[in-house]
N, CA, C and O atoms as a GROMACS GRO file, in nm:
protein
  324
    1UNK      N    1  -1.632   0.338  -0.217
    1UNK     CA    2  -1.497   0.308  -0.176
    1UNK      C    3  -1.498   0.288  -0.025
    1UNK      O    4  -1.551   0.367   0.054
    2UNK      N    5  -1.456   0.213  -0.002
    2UNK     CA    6  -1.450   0.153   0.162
    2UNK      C    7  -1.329   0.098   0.228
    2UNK      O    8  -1.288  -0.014   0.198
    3UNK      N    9  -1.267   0.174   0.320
    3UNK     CA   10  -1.097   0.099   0.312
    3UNK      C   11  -1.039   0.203   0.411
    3UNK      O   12  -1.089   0.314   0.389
    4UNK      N   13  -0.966   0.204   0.494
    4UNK     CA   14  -0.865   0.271   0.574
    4UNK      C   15  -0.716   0.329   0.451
    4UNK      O   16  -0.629   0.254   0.409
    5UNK      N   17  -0.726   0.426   0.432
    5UNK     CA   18  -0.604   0.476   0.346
    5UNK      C   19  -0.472   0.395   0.368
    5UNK      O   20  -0.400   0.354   0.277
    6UNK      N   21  -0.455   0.382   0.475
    6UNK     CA   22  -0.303   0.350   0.471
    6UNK      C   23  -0.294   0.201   0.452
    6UNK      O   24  -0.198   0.134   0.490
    7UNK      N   25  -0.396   0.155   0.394
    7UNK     CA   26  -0.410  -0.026   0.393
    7UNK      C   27  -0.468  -0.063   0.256
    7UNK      O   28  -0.472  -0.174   0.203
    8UNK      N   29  -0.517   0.062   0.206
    8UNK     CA   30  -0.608   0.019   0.054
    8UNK      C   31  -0.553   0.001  -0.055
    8UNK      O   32  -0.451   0.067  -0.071
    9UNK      N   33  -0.584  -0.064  -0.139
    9UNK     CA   34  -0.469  -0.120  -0.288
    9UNK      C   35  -0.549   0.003  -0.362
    9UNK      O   36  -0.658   0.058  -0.345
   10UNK      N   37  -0.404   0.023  -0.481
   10UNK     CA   38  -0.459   0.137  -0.605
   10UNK      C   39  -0.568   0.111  -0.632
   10UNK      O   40  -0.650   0.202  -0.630
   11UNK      N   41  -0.619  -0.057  -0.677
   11UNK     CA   42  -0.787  -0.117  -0.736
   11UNK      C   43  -0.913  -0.053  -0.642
   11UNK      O   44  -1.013  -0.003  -0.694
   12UNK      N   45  -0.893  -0.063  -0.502
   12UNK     CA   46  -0.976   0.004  -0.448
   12UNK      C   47  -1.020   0.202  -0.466
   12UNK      O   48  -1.103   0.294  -0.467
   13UNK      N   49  -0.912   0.166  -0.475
   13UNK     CA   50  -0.943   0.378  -0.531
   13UNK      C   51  -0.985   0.400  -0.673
   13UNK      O   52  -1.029   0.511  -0.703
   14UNK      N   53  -0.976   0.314  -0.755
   14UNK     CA   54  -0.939   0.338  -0.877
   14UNK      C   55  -1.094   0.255  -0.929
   14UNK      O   56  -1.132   0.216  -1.039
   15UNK      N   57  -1.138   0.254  -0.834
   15UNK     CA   58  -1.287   0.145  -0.871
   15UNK      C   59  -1.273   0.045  -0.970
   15UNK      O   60  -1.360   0.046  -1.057
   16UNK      N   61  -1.165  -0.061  -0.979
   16UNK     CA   62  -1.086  -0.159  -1.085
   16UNK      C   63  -1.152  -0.271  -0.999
   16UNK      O   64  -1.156  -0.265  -0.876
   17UNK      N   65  -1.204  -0.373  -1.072
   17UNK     CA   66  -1.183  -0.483  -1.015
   17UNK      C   67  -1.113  -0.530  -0.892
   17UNK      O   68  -0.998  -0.568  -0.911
   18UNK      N   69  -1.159  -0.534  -0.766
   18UNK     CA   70  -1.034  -0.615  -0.657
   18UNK      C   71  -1.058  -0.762  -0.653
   18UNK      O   72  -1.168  -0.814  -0.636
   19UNK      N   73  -0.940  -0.826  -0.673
   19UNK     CA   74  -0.905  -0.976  -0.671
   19UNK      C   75  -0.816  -0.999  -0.518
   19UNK      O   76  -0.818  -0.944  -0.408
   20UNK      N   77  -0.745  -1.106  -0.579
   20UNK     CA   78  -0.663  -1.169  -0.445
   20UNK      C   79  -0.514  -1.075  -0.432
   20UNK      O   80  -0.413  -1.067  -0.362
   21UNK      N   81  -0.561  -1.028  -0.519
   21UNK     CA   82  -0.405  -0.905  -0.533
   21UNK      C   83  -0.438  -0.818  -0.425
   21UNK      O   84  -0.359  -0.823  -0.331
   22UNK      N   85  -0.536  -0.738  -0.412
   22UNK     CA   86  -0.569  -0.674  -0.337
   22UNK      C   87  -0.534  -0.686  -0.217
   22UNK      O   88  -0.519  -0.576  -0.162
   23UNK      N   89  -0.512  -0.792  -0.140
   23UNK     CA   90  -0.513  -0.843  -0.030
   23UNK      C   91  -0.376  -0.880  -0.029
   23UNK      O   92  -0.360  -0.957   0.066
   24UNK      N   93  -0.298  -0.866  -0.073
   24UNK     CA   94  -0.103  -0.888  -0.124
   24UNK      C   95  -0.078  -0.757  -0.090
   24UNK      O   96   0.000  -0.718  -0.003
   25UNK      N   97  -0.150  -0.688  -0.167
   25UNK     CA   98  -0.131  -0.497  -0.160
   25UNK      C   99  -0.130  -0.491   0.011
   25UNK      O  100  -0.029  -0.467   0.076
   26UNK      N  101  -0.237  -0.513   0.056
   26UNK     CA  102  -0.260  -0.483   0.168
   26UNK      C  103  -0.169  -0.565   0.312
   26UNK      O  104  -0.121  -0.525   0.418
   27UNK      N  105  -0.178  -0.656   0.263
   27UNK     CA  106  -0.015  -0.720   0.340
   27UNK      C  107   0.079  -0.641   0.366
   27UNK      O  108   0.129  -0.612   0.475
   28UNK      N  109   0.110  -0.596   0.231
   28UNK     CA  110   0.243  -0.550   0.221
   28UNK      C  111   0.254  -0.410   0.323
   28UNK      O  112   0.352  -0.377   0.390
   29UNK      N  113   0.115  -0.335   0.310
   29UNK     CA  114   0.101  -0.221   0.408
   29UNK      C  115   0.080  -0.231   0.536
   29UNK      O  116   0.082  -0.136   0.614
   30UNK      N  117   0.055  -0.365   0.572
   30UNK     CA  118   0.020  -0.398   0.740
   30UNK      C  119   0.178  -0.462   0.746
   30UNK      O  120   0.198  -0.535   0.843
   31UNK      N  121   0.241  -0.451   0.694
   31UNK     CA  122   0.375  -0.530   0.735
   31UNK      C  123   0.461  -0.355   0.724
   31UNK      O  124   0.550  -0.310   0.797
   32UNK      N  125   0.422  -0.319   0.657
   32UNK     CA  126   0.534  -0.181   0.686
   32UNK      C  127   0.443  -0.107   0.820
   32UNK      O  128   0.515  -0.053   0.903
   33UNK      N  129   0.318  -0.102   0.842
   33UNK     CA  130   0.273  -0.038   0.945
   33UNK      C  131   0.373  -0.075   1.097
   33UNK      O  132   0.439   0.002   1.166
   34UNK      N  133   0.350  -0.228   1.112
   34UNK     CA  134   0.381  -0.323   1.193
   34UNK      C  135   0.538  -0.321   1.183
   34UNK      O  136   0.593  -0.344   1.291
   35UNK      N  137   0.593  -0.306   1.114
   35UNK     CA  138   0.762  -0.252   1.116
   35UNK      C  139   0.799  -0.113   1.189
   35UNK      O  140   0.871  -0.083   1.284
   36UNK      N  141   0.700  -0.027   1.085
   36UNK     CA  142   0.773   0.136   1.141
   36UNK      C  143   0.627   0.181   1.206
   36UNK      O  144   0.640   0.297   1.246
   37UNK      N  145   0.549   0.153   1.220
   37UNK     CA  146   0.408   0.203   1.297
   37UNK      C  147   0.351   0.337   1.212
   37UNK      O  148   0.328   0.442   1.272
   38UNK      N  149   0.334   0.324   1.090
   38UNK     CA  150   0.306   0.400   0.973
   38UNK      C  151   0.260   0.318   0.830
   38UNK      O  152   0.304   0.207   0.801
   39UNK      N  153   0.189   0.375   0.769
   39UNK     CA  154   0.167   0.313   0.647
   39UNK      C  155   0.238   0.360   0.539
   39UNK      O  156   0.252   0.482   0.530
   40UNK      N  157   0.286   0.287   0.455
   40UNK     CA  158   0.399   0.294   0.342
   40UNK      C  159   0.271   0.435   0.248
   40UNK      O  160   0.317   0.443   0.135
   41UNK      N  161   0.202   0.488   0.254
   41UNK     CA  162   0.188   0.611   0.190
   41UNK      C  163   0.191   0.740   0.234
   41UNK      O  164   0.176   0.842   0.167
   42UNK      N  165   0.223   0.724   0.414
   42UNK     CA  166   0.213   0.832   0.495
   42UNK      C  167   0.111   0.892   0.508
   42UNK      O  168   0.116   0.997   0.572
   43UNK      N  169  -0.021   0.848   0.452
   43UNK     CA  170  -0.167   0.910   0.517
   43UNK      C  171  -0.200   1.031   0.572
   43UNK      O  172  -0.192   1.036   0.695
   44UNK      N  173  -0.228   1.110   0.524
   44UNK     CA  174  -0.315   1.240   0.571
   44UNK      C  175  -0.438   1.228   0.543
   44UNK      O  176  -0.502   1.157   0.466
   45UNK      N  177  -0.472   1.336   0.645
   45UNK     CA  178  -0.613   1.364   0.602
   45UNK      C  179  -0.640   1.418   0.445
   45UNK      O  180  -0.556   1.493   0.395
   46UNK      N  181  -0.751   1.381   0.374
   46UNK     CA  182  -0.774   1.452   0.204
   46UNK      C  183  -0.773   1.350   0.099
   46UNK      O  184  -0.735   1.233   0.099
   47UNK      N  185  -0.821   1.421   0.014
   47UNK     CA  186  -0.795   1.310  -0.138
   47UNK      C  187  -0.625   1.292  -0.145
   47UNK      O  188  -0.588   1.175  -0.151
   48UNK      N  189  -0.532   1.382  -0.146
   48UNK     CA  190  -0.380   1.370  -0.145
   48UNK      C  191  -0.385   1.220  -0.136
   48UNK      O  192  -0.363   1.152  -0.237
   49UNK      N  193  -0.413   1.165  -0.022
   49UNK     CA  194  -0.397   1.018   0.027
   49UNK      C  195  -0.472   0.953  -0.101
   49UNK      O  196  -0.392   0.876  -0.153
   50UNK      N  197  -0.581   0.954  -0.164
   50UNK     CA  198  -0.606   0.851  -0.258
   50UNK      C  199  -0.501   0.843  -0.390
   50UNK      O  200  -0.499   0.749  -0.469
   51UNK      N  201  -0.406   0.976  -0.396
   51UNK     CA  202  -0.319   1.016  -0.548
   51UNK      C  203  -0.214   0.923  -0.519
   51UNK      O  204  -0.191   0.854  -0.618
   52UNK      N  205  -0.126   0.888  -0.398
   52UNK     CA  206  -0.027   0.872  -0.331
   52UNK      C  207  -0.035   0.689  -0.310
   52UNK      O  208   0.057   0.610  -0.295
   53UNK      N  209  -0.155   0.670  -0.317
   53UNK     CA  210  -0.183   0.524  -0.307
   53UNK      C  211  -0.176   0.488  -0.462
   53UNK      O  212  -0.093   0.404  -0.496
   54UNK      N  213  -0.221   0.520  -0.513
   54UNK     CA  214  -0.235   0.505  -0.677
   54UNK      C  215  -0.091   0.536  -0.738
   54UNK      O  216  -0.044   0.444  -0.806
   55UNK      N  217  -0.023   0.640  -0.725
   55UNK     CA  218   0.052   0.712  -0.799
   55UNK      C  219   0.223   0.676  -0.714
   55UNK      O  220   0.317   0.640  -0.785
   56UNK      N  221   0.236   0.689  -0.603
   56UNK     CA  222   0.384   0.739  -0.534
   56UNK      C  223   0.400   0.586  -0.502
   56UNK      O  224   0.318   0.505  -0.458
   57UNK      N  225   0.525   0.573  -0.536
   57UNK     CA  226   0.613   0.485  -0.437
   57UNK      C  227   0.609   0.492  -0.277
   57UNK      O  228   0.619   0.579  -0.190
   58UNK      N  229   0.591   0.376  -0.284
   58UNK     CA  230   0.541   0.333  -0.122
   58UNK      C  231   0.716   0.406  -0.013
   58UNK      O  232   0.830   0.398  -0.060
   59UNK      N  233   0.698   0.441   0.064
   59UNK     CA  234   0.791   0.497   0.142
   59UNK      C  235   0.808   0.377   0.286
   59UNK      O  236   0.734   0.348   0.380
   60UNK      N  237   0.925   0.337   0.248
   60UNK     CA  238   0.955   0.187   0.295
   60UNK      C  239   1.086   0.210   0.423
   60UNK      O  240   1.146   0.118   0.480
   61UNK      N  241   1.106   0.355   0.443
   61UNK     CA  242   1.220   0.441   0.517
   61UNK      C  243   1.141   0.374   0.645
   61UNK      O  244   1.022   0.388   0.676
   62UNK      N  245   1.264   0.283   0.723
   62UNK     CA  246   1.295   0.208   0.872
   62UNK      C  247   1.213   0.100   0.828
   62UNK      O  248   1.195   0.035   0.932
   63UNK      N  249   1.148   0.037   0.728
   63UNK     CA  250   1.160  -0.126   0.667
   63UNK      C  251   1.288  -0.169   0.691
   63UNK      O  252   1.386  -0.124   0.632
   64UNK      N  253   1.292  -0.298   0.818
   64UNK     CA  254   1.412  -0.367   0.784
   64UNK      C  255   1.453  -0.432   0.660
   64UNK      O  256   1.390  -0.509   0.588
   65UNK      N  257   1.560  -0.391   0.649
   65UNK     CA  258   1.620  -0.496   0.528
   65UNK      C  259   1.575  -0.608   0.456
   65UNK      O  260   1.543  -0.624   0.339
   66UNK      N  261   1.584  -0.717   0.600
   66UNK     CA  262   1.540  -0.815   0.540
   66UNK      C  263   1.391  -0.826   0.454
   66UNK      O  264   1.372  -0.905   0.362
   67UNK      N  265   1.313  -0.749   0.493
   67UNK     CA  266   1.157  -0.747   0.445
   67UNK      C  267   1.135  -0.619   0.310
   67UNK      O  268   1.042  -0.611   0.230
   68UNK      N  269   1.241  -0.542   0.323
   68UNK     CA  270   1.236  -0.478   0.230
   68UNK      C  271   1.165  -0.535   0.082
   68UNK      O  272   1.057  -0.493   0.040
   69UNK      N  273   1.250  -0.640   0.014
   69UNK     CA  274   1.230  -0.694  -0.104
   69UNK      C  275   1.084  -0.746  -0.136
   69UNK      O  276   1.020  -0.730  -0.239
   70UNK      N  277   1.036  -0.840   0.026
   70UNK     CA  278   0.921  -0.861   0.021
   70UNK      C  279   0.810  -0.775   0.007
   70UNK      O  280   0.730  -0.780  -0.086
   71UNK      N  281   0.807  -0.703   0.092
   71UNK     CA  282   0.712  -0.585   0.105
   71UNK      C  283   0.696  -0.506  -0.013
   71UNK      O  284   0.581  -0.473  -0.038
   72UNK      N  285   0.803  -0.462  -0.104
   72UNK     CA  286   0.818  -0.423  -0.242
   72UNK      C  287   0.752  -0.466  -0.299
   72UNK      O  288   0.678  -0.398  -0.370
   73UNK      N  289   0.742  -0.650  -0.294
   73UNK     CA  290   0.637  -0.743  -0.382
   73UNK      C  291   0.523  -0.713  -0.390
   73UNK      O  292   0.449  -0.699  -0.487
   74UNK      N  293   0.508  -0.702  -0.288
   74UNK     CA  294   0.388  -0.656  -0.215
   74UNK      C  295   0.296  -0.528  -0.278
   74UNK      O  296   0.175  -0.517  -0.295
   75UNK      N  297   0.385  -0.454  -0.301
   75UNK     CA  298   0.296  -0.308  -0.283
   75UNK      C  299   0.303  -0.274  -0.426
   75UNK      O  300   0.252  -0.171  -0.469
   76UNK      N  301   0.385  -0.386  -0.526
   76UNK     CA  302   0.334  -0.376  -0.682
   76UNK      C  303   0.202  -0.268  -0.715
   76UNK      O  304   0.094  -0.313  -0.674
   77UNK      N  305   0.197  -0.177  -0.761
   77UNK     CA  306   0.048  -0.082  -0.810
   77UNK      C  307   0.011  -0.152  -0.924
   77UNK      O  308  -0.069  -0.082  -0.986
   78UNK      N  309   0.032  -0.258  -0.983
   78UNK     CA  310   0.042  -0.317  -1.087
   78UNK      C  311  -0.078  -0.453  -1.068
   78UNK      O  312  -0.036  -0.559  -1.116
   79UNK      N  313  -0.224  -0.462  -1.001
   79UNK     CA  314  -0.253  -0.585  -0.960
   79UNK      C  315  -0.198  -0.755  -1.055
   79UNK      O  316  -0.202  -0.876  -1.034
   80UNK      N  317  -0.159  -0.679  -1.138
   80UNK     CA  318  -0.152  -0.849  -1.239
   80UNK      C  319  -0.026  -0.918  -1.253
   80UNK      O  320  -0.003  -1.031  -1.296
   81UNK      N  321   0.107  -0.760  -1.176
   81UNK     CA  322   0.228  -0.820  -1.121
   81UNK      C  323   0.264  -0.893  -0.964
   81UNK      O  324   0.376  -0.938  -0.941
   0.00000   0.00000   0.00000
């Protein structure tokens, strides 16, 4: 596994196949970083951070509005949505 937590798609943790989804996933987390200067899973140190990427709703709190919907698209845990 190879990846900065606060940027890695569920597929990368989950040792699944990564496609071009992967890289949508990861958009979507460099665009909430680059909004609120944080990654939509809140990153700690520990495995916690690999459950939270896989499992929790991305935390999108001071996402402007407008990008909200997008970024949502984005962070689908779903690669095939």
């Amino acid at each position: 596994m190879i990846g900065t937590p606060d940027f890695m798609s569920p597929e990368q943790v989950t040792d699944d196949p990564v496609t071009p989804a992967s890289d949508v996933f990861s958009l979507g987390a460099t665009l909430v970083f680059a909004a609120t200067g944080r990654g939509p899973v809140r990153a700690r140190p520990g495995r916690g951070d690999l459950y939270r990427i896989v499992q929790a709703a991305p935390d999108l709190d001071g996402v402007p509005a407008v990008l909200v919907e997008i970024v949502s698209a984005c962070l689908v845990k779903d690669p095939a949505e």
